[in-house]
Backbone as numpy.savetxt, mean C-alpha at the origin, in Angstrom:
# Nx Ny Nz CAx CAy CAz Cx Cy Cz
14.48 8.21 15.16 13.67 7.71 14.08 14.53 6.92 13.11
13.82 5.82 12.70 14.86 5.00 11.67 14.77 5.36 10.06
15.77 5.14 9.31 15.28 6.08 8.34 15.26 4.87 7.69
14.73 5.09 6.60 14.37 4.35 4.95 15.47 3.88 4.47
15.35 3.05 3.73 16.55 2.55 2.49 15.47 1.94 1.57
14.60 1.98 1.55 13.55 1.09 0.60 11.77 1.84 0.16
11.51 2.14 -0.62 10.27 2.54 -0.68 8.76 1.96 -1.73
8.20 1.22 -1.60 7.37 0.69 -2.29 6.53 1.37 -2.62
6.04 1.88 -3.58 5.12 2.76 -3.94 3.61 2.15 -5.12
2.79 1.83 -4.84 1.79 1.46 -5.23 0.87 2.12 -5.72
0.20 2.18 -7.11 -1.49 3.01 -6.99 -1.98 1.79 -7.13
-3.42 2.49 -7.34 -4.59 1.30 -7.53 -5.46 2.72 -8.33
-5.87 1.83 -9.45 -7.08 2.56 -10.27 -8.61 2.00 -10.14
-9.13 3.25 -10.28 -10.80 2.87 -9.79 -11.81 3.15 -11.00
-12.91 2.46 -11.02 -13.86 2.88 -12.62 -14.07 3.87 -12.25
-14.61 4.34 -10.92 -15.06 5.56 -10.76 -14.89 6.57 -9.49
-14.75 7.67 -9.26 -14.82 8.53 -8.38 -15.58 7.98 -6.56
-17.05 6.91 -6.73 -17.40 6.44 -5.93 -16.65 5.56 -5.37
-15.98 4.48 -6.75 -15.19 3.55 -5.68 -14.17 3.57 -5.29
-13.50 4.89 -5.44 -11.92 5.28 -4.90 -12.42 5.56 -3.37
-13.65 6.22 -3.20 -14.33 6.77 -1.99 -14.49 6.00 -0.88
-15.46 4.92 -1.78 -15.55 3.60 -0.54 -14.19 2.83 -0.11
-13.45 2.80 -1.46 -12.35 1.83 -1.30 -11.30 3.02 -0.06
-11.32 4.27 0.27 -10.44 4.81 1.35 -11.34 5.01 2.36
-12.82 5.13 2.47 -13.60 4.74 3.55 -13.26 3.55 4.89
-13.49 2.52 3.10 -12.81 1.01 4.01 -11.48 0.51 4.47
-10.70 1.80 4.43 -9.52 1.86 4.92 -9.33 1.06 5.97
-10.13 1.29 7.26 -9.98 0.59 8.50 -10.11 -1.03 8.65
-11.30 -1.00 7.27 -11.45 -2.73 7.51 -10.44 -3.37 6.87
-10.00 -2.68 5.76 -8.93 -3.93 5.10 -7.62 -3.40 5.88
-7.36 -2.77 6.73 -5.98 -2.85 7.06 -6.24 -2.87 9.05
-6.58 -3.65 8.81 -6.80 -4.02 10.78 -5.56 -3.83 11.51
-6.14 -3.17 13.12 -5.05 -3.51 13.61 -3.89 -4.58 13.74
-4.58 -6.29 13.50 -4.04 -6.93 12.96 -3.27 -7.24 11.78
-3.82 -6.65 10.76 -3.08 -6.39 9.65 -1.71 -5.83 9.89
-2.35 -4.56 10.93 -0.55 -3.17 10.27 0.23 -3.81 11.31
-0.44 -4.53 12.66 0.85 -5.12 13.47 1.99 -6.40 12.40
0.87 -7.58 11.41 1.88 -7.93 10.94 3.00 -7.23 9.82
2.20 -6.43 9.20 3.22 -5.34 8.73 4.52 -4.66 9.35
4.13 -4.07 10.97 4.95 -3.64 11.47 5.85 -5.08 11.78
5.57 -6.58 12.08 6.44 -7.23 12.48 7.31 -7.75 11.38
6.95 -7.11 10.31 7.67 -7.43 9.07 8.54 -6.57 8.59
8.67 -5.22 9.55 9.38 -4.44 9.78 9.11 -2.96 8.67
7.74 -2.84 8.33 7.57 -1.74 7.60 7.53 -0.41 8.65
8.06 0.62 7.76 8.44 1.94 8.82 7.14 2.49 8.92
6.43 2.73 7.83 5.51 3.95 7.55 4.46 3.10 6.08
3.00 3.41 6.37 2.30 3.73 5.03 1.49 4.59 5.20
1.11 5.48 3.99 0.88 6.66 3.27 -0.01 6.31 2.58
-1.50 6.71 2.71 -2.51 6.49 1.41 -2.72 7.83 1.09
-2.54 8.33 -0.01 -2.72 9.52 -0.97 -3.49 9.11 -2.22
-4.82 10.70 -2.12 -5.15 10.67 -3.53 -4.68 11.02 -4.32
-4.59 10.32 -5.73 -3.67 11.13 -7.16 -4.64 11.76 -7.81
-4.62 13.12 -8.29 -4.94 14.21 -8.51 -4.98 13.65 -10.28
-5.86 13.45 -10.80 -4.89 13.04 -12.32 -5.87 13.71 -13.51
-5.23 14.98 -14.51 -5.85 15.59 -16.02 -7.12 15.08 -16.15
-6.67 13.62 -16.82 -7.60 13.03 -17.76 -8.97 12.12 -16.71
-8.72 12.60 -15.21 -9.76 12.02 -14.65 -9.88 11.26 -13.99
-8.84 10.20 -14.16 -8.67 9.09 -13.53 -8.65 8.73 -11.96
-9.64 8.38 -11.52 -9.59 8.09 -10.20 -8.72 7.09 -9.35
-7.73 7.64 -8.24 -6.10 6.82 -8.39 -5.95 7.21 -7.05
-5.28 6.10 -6.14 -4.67 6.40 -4.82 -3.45 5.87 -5.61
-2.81 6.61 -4.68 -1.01 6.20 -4.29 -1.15 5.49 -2.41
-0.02 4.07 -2.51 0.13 4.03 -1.43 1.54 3.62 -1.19
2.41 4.37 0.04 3.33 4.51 0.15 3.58 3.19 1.54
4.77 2.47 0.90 5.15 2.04 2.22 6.81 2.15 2.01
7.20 2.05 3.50 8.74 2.67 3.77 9.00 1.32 4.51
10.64 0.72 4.00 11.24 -0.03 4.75 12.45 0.21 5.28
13.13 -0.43 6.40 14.30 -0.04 6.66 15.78 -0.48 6.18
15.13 -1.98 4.80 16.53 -2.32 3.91 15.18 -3.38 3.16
16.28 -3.75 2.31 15.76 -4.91 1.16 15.56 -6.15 1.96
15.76 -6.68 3.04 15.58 -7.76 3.57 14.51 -7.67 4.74
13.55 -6.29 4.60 12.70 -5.74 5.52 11.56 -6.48 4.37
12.10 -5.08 3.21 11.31 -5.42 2.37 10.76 -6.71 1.83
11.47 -7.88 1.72 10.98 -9.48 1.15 10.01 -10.11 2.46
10.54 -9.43 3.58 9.39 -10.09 4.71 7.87 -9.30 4.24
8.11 -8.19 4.37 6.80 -7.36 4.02 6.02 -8.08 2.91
6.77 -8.24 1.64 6.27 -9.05 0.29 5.28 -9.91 0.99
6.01 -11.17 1.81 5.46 -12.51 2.00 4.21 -11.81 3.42
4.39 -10.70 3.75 3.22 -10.35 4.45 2.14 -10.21 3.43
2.28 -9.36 2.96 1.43 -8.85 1.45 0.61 -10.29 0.67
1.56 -11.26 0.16 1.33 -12.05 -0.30 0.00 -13.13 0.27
0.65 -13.29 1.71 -0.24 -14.06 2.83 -1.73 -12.97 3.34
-1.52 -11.98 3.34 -2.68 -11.42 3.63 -3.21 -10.65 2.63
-2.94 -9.44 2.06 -3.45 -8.30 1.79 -3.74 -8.74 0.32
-2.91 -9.83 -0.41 -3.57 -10.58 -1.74 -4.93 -10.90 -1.93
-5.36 -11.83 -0.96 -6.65 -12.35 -1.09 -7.71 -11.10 -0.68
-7.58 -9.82 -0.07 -8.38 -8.98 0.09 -8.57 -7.93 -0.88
-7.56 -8.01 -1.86 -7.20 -6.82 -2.41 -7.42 -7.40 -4.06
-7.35 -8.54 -4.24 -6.89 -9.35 -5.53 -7.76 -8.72 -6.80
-9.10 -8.03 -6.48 -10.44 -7.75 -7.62 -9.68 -5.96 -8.36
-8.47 -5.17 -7.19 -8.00 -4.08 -8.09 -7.18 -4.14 -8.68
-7.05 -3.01 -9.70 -5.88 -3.35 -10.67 -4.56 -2.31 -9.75
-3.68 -3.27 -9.68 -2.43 -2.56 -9.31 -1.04 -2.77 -9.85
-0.07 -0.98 -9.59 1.11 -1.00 -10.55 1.42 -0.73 -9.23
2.85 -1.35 -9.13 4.18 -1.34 -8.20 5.76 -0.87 -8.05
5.88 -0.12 -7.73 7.19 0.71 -8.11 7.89 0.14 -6.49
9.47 -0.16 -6.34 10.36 -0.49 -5.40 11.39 0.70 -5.78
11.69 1.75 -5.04 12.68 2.67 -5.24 13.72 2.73 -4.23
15.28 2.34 -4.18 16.01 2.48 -3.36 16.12 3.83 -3.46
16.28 4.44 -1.83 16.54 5.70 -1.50 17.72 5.80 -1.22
């Protein structure tokens, strides 16, 4: 197994409880097999969609993706950029890059 040197960590916030629901429902459509192959040819290891559990209510996925260096990672970006932008562009999202 190859391990990590890179971890992108993403949420996305939702108005409400319903559309965190639909939005991991539609898991399959926005991330096509086409999709995760160009992902994988962009050399991402692993992604992780988790719900965040949060006090004050807030309805919140975490999504995890794993690379195998920083020069995995800038291909992945320009994957992201070219695809998953224009599908994704209407949520609000925060982005964390953590070297491991």
């Amino acid at each position: 197994m190859t391990s990590s040197k890179l971890i992108n960590y993403t949420t996305r916030e939702f108005m409400s409880e319903n559309e965190l629901q639909l939005y991991a429902t539609k898991q399959d459509e926005i991330f096509t097999p086409k999709v995760i192959d160009e992902f994988k040819k962009a050399a991402m290891l692993r992604r992780v969609l988790t719900r965040i559990w949060d006090k004050e209510g807030v309805a919140r996925v975490g999504i995890l993706f794993e690379y195998r260096d920083e020069k995995h990672l800038l291909r992945a970006k320009l994957c992201w950029i070219s695809i998953m932008h224009l599908k994704l562009k209407h949520l609000l999202t925060k982005l964390w890059v953590v070297e491991v």
